[in-house]
C-alpha positions, 0 to 999 in steps of 0.5 A: 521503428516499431512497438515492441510488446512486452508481458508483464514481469518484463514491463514491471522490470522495465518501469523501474527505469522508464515512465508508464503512461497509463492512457486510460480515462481519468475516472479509470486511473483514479480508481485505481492503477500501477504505482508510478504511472503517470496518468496520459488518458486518450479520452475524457470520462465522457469521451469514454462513454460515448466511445464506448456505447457506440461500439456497443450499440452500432459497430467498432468502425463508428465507435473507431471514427468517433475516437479518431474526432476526439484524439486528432486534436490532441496528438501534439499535446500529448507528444508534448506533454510525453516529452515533458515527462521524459525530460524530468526522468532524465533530469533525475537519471541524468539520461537522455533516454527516448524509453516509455511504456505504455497501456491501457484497460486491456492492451487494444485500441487506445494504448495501440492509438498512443503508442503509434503516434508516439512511436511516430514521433521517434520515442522507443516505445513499450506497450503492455500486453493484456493492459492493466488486466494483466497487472491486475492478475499478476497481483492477485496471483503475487499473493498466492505465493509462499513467503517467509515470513517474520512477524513482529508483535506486541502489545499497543505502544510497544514501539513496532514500528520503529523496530521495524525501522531500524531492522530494515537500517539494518540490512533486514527485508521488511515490508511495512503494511501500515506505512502501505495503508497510510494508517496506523491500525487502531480507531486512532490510527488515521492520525497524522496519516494521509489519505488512505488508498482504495482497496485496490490501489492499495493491493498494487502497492502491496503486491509491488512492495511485496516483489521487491521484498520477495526479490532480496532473498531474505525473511520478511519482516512484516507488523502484526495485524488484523486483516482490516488496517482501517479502510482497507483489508490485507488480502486473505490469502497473504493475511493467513500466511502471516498467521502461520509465520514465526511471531515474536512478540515484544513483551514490554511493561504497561507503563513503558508502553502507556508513555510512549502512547501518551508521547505519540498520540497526546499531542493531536487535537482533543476533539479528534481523539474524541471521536476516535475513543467514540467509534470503539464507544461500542466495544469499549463499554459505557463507562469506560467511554465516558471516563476516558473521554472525562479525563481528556477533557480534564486534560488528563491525557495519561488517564484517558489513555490508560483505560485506552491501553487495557482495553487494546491490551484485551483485545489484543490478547484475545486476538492472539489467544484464537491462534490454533498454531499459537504454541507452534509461532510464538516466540516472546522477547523480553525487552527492558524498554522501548528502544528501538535499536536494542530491541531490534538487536534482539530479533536479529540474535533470535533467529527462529522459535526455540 
């Protein structure tokens, strides 16, 4: 047997089949890593850092010895735990396959160490060459290149995302950056979301979505959005081919869209909505802060988001207004209604500006 080393765009390939163990310390993997990985570090956070400071600070054959004292131990388990992991992937796959993929930071000593002792042990082992820095550089270069893309706008409350939804129903590409982000978009767009990623980690589930979508062949569909979805930023380079894409913009009645808000957001806890209609306290204005948060607590909800509603509509026209290329993408659909299914029925009869 032997470690077959593959580059990066084989190995991605590979992984859509295959566990990745990422032998990384925690700390590291936390931080950010490939999505899907399974985290298998060779070394503790600490264990890292002693490891680490005496290859700096006294030579590579004392950093190996001490590496060697803290990975003895733990071989069986980690044979173990490699096997435990497989049978649940072959449970799903209803395989009996012995594949794994492995990496580390750069593609040395620690995935080299657990691919060895797996290999050992009689898996089929694939190690990454150039570690998760090569997947680094394999997403930031993925966001470089030259999509189609289709963008869907509106103002708030026009049912986007569920357009969106029933596009991809539809055998449509579609790419949902706020699902990506776990977060909505607005001050309140972190309700009923999970916990968002770190930038990081959020650009390589990005980039992953992004290649699959790539890989169909077919226009994108993607949200209108700020570069900035709550914590995280759209990567510039693929924010400003969004710029340049087709917009088509759903143009629905304030009313409609102010009960949809209201149906959504009316049924989250008051003090949360408080706090949200707080942070944009500063763009909001003064006294339209304290009406809107004065007819939430008179549990006018419907009142409280209308001066919500014209505010974001503001914003939003404002936002689209600063378009150089506005009169080139702009494309709007007029729609009697928020429905989903018909909405997106329209866009898929529209096929380019006029």
């Amino acid at each position: 047997m032997s470690v077959n080393k593959l580059h990066i765009q084989d190995f991605l390939e590979m992984a859509k089949l295959h566990p990745v163990l990422d032998v990384r310390s925690p700390g590291e993997y936390a931080h950010a890593h490939i999505p899907g990985a399974v985290s298998l570090p060779l070394f503790s956070d600490e264990e890292r850092k002693v490891v680490g400071t005496s290859y700096k600070q006294r030579s590579r054959q004392d950093a190996i010895k001490i590496g060697l004292d803290y990975f003895g131990p733990k071989m069986r388990l980690m044979v173990e735990l490699v096997e435990a992991i497989l049978q649940e992937q072959n449970k799903k796959s209803k395989d009996e396959s012995k594949v794994v993929l492995v990496h580390c930071w750069r593609g040395g000593m620690r995935s080299g160490a657990v691919a060895w002792l797996l290999d050992l042990y009689g898996f089929e082992v694939h190690l990454l060459v150039g570690g998760y820095k090569a997947f680094r550089k394999w997403v930031l270069a993925g966001f470089e290149k030259d999509y189609e893309l289709k963008v869907l706008g509106g103002y708030t409350g026009s049912g986007k995302t569920d357009v969106l939804h029933e596009l991809k129903r539809r055998k449509e590409t579609v790419l949902d950056l706020e699902a990506i982000a776990s977060h909505k978009g607005s001050a309140f767009g972190a309700m009923g979301e999970g916990k968002q990623p770190g930038q990081e980690m959020f650009e390589n589930i990005l980039a992953i979505h992004l290649e699959e979508a790539a890989q169909r062949s077919q226009p994108i569909w993607v949200e209108d959005e700020s570069q900035r979805i709550g914590l995280v930023n759209l990567p510039k380079s693929f924010w400003n081919l969004m710029r340049k894409a087709p917009l088509y913009f759903l143009e629905i009645d304030f009313e409609h869209r102010l009960q949809h808000i209201v149906s959504g957001y009316g049924k989250f806890d008051k003090e949360h909505l408080v706090n949200a209609i707080i942070r944009i306290q500063k763009r909001l204005g003064p006294l339209e802060t304290k009406t809107a948060i004065n007819h939430l607590l008179e549990n006018n909800i419907t009142e409280c988001f209308r001066v919500l509603l014209w505010y974001y509509d503001k914003h939003y026209t404002k936002s689209l207004n600063a378009r150089e290329n506005l009169k080139d993408v702009l494309q709007k659909i007029p729609c009697d209604s928020i429905n989903a299914k018909a909405n997106a029925q329209k866009l898929i009869e529209i096929k380019q500006p006029a």
